[in-house]
C-alpha positions in Angstrom: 0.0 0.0 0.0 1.1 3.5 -0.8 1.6 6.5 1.7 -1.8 7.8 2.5 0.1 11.1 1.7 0.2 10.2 -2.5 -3.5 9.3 -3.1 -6.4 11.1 -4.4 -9.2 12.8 -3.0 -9.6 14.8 0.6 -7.1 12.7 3.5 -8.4 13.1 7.1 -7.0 12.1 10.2 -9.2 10.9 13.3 -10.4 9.0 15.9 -12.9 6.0 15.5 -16.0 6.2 17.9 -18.2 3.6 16.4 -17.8 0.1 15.0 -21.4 -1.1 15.4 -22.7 -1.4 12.1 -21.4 -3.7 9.4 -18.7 -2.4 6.9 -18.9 1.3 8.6 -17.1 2.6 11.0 -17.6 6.2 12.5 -14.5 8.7 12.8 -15.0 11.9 14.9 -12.5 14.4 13.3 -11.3 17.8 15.6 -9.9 20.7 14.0 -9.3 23.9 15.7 -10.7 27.2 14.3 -10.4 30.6 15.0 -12.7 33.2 15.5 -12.9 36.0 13.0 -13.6 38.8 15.4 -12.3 38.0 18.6 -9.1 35.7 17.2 -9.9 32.9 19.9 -9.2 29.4 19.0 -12.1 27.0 19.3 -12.2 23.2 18.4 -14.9 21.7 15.8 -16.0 18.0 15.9 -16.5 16.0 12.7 -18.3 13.0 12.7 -17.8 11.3 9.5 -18.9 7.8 8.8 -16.5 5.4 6.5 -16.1 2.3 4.7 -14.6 -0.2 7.3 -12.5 -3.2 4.7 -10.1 -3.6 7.5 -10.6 -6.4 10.3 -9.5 -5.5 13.6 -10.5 -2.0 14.0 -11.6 -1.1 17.5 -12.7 2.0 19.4 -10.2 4.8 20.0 -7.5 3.8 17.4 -6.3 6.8 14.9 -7.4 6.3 11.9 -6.5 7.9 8.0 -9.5 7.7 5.8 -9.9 9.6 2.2 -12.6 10.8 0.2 -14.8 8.3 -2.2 -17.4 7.7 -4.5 -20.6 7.2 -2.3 -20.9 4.3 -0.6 -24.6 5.0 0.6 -26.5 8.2 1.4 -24.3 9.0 4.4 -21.1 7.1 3.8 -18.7 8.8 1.3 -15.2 8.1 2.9 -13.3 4.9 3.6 -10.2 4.4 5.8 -7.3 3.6 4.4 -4.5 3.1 7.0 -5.0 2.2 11.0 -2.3 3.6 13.4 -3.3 1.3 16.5 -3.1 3.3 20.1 
């Protein structure tokens, strides 16, 4: 498998939350933002759901997943590398 740096489509990096449906695993991704007025940093929670092909993925590890063609009506990413915590 190649990098997850050198393939197409929008790469995210988060945390799995869910595993309890089959072949679709949720990821909750946090970003920070700041504020356009007051210049405060804030964090924003994502959760996205993807395409689980990989056995052995459990709660809490850090996933990479990248943008697909959809999957279903909610599921348009899959993960494509596990970094186990």
């Amino acid at each position: 498998m190649n990098s997850p740096e050198k393939q197409r489509g929008k790469l995210l990096y988060g945390k799995v939350v869910s595993v309890a449906m089959n072949k679709v695993a949720v990821i909750d991704i946090e970003r920070s933002k700041t504020h356009r007025l007051y210049g405060k940093s804030y964090k924003v929670n994502h959760r996205i759901k993807a395409r689980n092909e990989i056995s052995g993925i459990e709660i809490g590890n850090m996933v990479y997943i990248r943008e697909t063609r959809p999957r279903s009506s909610q599921v348009h990413f899959e993960i494509i590398k596990v970094e186990k915590e």
